[in-house]
PDB file of N, CA, C and O in Angstrom:
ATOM      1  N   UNK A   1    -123.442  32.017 -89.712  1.00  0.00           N
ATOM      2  CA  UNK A   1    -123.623  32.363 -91.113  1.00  0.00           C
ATOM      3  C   UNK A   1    -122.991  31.284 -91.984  1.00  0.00           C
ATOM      4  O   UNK A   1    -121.814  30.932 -91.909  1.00  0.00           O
ATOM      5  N   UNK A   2    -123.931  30.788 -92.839  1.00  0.00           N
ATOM      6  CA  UNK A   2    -123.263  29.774 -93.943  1.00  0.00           C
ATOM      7  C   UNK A   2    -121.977  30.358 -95.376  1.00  0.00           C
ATOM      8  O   UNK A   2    -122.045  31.366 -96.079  1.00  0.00           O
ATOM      9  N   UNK A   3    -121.354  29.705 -95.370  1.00  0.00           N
ATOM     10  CA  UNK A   3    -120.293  30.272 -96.568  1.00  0.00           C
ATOM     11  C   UNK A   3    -120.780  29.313 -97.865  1.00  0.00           C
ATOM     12  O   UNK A   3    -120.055  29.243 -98.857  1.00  0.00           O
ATOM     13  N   UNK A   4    -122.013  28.601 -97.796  1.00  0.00           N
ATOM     14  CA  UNK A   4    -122.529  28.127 -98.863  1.00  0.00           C
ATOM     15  C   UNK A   4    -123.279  29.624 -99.885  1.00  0.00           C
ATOM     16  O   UNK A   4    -123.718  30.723 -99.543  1.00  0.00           O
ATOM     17  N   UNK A   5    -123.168  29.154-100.791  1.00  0.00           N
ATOM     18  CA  UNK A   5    -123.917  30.906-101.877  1.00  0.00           C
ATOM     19  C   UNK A   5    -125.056  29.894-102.603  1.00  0.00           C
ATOM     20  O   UNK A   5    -124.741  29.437-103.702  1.00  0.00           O
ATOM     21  N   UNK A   6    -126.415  29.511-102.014  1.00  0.00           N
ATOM     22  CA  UNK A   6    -127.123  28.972-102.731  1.00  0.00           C
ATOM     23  C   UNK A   6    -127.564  30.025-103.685  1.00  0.00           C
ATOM     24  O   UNK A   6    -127.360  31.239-103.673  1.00  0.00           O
ATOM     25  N   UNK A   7    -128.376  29.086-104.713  1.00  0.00           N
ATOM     26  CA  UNK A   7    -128.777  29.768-106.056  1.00  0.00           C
ATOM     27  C   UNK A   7    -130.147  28.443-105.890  1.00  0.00           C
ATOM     28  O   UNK A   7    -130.216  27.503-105.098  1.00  0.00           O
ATOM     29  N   UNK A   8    -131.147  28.900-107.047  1.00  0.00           N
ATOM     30  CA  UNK A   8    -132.490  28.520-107.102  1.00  0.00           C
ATOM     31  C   UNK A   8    -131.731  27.506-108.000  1.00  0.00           C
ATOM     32  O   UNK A   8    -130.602  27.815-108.381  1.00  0.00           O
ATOM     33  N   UNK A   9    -132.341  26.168-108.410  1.00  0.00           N
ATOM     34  CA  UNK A   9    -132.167  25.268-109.326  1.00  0.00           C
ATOM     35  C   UNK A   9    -133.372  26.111-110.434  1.00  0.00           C
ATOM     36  O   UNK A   9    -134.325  26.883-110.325  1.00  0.00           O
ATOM     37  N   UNK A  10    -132.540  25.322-111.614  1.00  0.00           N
ATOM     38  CA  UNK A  10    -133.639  25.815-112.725  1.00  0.00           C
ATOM     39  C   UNK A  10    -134.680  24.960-112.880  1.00  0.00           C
ATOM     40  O   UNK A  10    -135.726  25.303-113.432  1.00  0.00           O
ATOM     41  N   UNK A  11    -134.455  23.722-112.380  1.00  0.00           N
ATOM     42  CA  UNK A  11    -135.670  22.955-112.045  1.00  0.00           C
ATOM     43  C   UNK A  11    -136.863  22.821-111.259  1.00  0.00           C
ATOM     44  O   UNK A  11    -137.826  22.056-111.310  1.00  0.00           O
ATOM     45  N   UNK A  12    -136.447  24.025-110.327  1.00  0.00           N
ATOM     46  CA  UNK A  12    -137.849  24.404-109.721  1.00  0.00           C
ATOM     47  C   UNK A  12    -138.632  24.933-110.238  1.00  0.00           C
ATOM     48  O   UNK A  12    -138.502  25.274-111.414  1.00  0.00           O
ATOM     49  N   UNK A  13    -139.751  25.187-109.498  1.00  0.00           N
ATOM     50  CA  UNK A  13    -141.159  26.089-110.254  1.00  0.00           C
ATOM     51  C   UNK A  13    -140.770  27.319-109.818  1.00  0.00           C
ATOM     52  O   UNK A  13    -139.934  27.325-108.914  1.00  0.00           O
ATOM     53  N   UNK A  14    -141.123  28.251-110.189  1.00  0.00           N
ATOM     54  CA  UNK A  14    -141.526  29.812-109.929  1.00  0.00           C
ATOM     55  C   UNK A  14    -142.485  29.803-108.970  1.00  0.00           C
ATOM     56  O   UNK A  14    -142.654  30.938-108.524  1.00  0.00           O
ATOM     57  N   UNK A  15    -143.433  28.689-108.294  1.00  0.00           N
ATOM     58  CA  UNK A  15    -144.071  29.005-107.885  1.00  0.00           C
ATOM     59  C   UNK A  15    -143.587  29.314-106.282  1.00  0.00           C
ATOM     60  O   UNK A  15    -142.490  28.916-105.889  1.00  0.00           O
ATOM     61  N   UNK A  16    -144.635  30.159-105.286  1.00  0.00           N
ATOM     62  CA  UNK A  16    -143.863  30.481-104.159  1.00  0.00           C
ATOM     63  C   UNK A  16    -144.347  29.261-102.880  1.00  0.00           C
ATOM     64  O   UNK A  16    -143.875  29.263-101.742  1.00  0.00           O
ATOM     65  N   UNK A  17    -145.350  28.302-103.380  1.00  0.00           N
ATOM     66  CA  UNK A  17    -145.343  27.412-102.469  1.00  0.00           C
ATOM     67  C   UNK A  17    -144.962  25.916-103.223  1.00  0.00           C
ATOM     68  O   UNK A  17    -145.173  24.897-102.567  1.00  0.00           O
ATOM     69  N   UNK A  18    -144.445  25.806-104.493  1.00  0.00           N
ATOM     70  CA  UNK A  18    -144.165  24.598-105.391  1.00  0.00           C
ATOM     71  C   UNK A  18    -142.612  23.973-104.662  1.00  0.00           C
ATOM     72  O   UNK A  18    -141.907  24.133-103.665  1.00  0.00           O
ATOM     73  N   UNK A  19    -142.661  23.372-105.619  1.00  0.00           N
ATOM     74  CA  UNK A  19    -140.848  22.583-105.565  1.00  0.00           C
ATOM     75  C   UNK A  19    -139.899  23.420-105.428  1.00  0.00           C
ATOM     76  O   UNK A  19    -139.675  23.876-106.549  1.00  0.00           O
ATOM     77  N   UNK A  20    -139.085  23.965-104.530  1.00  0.00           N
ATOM     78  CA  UNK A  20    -137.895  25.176-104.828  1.00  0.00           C
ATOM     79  C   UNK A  20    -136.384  24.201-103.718  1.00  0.00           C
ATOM     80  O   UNK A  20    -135.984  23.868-102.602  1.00  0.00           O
ATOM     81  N   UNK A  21    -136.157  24.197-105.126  1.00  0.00           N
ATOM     82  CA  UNK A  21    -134.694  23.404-104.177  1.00  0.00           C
ATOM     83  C   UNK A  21    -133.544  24.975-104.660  1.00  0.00           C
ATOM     84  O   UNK A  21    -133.645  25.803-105.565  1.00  0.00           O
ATOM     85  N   UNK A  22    -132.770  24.831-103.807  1.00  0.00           N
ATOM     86  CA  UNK A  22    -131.251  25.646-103.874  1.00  0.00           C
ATOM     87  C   UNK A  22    -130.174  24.658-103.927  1.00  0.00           C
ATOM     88  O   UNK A  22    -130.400  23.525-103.502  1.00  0.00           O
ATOM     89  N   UNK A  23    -129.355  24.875-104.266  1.00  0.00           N
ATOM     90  CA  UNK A  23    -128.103  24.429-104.688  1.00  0.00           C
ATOM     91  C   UNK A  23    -126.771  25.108-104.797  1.00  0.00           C
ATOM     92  O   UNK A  23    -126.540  25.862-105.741  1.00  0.00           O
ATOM     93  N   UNK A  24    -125.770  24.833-103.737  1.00  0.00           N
ATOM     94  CA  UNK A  24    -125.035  25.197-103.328  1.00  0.00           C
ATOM     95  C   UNK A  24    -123.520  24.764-104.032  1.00  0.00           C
ATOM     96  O   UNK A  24    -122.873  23.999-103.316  1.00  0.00           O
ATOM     97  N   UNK A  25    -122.910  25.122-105.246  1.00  0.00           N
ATOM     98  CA  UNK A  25    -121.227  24.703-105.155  1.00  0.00           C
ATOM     99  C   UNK A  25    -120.126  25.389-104.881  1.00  0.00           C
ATOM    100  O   UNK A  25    -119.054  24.788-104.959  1.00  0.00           O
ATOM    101  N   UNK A  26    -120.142  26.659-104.536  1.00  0.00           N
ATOM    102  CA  UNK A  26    -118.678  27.318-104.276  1.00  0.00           C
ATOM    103  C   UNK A  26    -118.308  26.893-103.877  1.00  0.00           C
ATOM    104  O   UNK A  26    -117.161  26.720-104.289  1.00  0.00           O
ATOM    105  N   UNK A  27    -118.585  26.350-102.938  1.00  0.00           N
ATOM    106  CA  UNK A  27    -117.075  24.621-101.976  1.00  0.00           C
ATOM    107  C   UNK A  27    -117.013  23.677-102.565  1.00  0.00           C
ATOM    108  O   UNK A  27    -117.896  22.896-102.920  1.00  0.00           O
ATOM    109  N   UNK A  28    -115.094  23.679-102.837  1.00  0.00           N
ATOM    110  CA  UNK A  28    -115.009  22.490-103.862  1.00  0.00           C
ATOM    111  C   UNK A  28    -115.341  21.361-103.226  1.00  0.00           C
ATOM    112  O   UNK A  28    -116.050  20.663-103.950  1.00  0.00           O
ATOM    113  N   UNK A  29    -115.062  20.736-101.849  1.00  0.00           N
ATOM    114  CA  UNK A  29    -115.268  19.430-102.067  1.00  0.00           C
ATOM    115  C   UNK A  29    -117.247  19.316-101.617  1.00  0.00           C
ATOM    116  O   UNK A  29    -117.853  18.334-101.189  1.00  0.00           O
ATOM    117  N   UNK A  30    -117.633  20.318-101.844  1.00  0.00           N
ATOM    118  CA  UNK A  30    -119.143  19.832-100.897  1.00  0.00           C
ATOM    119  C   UNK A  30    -120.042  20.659-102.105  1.00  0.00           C
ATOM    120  O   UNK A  30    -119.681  21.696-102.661  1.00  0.00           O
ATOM    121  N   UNK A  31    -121.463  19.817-102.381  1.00  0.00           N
ATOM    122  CA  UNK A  31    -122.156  20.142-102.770  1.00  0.00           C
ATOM    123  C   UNK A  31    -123.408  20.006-101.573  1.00  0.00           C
ATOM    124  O   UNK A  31    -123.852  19.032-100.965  1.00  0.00           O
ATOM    125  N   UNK A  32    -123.773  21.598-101.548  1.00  0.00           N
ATOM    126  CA  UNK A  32    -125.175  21.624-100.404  1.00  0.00           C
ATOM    127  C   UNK A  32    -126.751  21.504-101.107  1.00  0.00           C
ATOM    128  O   UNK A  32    -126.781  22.247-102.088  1.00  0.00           O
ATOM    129  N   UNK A  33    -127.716  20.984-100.958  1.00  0.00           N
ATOM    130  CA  UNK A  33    -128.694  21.560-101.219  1.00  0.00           C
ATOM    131  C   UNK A  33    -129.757  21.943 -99.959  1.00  0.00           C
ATOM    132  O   UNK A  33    -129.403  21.708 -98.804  1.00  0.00           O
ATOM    133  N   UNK A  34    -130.802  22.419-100.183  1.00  0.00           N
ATOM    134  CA  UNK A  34    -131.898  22.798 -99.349  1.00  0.00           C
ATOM    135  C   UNK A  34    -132.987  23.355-100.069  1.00  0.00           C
ATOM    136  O   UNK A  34    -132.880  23.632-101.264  1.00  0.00           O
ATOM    137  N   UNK A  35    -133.734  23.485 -99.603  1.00  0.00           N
ATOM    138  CA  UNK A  35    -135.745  23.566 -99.844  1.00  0.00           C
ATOM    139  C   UNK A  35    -135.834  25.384 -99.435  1.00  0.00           C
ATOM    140  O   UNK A  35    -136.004  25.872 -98.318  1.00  0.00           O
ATOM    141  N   UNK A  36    -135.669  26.045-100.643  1.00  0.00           N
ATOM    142  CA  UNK A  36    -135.741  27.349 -99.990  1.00  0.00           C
ATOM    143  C   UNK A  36    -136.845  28.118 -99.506  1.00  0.00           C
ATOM    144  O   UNK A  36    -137.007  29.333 -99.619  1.00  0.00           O
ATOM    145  N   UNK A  37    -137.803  27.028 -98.791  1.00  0.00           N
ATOM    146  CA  UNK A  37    -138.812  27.788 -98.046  1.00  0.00           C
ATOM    147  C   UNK A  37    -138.236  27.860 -96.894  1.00  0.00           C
ATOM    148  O   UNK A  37    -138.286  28.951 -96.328  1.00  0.00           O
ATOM    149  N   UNK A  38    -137.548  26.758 -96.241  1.00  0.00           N
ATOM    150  CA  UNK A  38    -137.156  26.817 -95.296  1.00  0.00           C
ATOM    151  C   UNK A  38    -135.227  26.874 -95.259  1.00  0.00           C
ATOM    152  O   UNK A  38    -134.449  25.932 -95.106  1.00  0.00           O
ATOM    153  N   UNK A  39    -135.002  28.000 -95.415  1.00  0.00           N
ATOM    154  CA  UNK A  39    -133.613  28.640 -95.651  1.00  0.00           C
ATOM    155  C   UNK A  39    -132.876  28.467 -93.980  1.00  0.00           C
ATOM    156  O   UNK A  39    -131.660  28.309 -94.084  1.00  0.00           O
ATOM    157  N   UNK A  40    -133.224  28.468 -92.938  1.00  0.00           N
ATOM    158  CA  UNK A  40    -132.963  27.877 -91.574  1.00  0.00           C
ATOM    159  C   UNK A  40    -133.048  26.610 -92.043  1.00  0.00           C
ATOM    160  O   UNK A  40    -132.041  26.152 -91.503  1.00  0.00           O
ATOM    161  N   UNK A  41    -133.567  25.603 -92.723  1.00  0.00           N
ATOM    162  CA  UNK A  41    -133.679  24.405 -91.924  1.00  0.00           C
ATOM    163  C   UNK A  41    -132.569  23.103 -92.497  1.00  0.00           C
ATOM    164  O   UNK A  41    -131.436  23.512 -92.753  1.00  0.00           O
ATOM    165  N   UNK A  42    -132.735  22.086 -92.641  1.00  0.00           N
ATOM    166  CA  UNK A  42    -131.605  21.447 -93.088  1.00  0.00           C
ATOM    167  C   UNK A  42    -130.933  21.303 -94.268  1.00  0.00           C
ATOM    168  O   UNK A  42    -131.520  21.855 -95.199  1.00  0.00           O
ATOM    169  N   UNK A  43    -130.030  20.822 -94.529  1.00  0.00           N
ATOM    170  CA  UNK A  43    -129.060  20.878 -95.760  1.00  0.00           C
ATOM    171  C   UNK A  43    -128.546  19.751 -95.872  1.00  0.00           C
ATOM    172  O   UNK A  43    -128.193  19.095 -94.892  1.00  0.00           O
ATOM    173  N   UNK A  44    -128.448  19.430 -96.848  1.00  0.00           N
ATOM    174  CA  UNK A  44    -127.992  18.117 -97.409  1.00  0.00           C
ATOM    175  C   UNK A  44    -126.918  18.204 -97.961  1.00  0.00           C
ATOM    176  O   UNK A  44    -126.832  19.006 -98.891  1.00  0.00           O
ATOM    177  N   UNK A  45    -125.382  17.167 -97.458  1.00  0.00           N
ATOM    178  CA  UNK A  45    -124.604  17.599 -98.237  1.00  0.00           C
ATOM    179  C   UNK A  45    -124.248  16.573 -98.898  1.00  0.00           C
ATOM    180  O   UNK A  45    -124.817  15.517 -98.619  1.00  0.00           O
ATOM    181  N   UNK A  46    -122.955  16.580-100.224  1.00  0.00           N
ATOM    182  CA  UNK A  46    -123.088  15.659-100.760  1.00  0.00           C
ATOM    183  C   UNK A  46    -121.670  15.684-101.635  1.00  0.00           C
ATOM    184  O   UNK A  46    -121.529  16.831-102.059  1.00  0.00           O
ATOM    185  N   UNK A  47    -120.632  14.875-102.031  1.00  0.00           N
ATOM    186  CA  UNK A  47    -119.569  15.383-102.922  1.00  0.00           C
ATOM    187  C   UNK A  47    -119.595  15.588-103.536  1.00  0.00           C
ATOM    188  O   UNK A  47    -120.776  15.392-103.825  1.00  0.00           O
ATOM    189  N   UNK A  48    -118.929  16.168-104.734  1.00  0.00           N
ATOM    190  CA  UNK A  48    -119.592  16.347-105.644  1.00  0.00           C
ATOM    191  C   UNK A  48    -119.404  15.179-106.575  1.00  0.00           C
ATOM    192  O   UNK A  48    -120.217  15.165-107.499  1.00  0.00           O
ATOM    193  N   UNK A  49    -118.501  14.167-106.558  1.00  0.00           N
ATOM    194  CA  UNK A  49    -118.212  12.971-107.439  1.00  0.00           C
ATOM    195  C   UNK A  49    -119.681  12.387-107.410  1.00  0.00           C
ATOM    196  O   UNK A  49    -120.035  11.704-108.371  1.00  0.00           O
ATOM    197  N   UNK A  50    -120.332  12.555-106.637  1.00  0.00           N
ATOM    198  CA  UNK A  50    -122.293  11.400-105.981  1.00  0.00           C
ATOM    199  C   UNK A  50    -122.975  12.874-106.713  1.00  0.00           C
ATOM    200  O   UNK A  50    -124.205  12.910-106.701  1.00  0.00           O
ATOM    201  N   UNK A  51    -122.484  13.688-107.138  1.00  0.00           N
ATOM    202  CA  UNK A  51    -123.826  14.802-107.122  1.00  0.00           C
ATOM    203  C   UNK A  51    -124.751  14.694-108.961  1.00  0.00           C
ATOM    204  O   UNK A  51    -125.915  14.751-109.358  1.00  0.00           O
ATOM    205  N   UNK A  52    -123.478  14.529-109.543  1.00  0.00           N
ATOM    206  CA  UNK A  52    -123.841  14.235-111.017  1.00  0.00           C
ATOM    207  C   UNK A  52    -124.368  12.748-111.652  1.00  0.00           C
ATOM    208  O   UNK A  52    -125.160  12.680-112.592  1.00  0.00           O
ATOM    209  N   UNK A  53    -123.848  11.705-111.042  1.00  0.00           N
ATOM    210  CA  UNK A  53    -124.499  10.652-111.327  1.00  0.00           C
ATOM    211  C   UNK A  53    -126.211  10.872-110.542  1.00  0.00           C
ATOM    212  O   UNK A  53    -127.257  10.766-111.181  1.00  0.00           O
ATOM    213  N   UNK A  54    -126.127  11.172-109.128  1.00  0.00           N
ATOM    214  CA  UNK A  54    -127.012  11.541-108.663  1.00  0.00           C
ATOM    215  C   UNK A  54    -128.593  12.063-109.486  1.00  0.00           C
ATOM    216  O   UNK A  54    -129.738  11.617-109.553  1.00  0.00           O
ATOM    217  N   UNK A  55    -127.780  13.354-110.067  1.00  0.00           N
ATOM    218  CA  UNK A  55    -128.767  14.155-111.131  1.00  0.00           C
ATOM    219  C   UNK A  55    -128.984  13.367-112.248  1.00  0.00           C
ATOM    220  O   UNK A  55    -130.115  13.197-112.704  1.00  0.00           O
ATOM    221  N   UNK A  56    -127.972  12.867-112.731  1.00  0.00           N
ATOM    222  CA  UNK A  56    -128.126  11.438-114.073  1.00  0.00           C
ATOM    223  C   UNK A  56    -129.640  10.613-113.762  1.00  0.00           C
ATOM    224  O   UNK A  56    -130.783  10.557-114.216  1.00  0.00           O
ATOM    225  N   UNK A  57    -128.963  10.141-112.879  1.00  0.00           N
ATOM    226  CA  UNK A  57    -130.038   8.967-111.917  1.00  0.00           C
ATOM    227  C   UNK A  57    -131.555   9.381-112.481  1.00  0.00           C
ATOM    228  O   UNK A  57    -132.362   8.852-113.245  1.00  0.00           O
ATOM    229  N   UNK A  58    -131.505  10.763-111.599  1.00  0.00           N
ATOM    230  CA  UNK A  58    -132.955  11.963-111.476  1.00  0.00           C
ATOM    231  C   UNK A  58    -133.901  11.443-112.910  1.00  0.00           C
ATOM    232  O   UNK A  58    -134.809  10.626-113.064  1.00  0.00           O
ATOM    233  N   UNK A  59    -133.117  12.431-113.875  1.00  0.00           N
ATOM    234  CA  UNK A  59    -133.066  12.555-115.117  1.00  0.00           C
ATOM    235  C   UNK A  59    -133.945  10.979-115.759  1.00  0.00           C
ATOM    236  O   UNK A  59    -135.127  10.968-116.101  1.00  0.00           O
ATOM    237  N   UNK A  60    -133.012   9.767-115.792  1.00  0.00           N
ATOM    238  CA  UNK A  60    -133.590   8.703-115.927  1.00  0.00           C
ATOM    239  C   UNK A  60    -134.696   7.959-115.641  1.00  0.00           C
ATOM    240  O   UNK A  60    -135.448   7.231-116.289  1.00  0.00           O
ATOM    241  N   UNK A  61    -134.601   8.364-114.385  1.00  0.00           N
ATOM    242  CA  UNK A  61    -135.725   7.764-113.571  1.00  0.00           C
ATOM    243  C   UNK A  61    -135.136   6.205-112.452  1.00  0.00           C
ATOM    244  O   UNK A  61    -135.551   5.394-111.625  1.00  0.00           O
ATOM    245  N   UNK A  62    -134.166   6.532-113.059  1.00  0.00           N
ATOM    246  CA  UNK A  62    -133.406   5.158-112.778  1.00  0.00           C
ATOM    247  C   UNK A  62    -133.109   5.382-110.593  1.00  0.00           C
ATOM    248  O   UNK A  62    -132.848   6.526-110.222  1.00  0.00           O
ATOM    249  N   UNK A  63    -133.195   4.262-109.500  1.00  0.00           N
ATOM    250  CA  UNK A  63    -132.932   4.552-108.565  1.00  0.00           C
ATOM    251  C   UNK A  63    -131.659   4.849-108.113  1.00  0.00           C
ATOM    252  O   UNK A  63    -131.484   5.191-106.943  1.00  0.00           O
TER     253      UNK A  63
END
């Protein structure tokens, strides 16, 4: 059993076969994400110091 508490990003779609990422922070030093179709399958982790420039990045377009 994971002690990650994902939640839906608000950036996904509603839809039930679209983009659906989860996103995981109750652990301070780890930010998880995953693809919640597949809730078994892998997870990405990430610190959280890389997680916000990260999303910056997104946002921009910038690599």
């Amino acid at each position: 059993m994971s002690d990650y508490d994902f939640r839906k990003s608000t950036y996904s779609s509603g839809d039930a076969h679209g983009e659906c990422v989860e996103v995981a922070r109750n652990i301070p030093t780890t930010v998880a994400v995953r693809d919640s179709k597949y809730s078994d399958g892998p997870i990405l982790l990430a610190a959280p110091g890389a997680w916000t420039p990260f999303l910056h990045s997104l946002h921009s377009g910038r690599p």
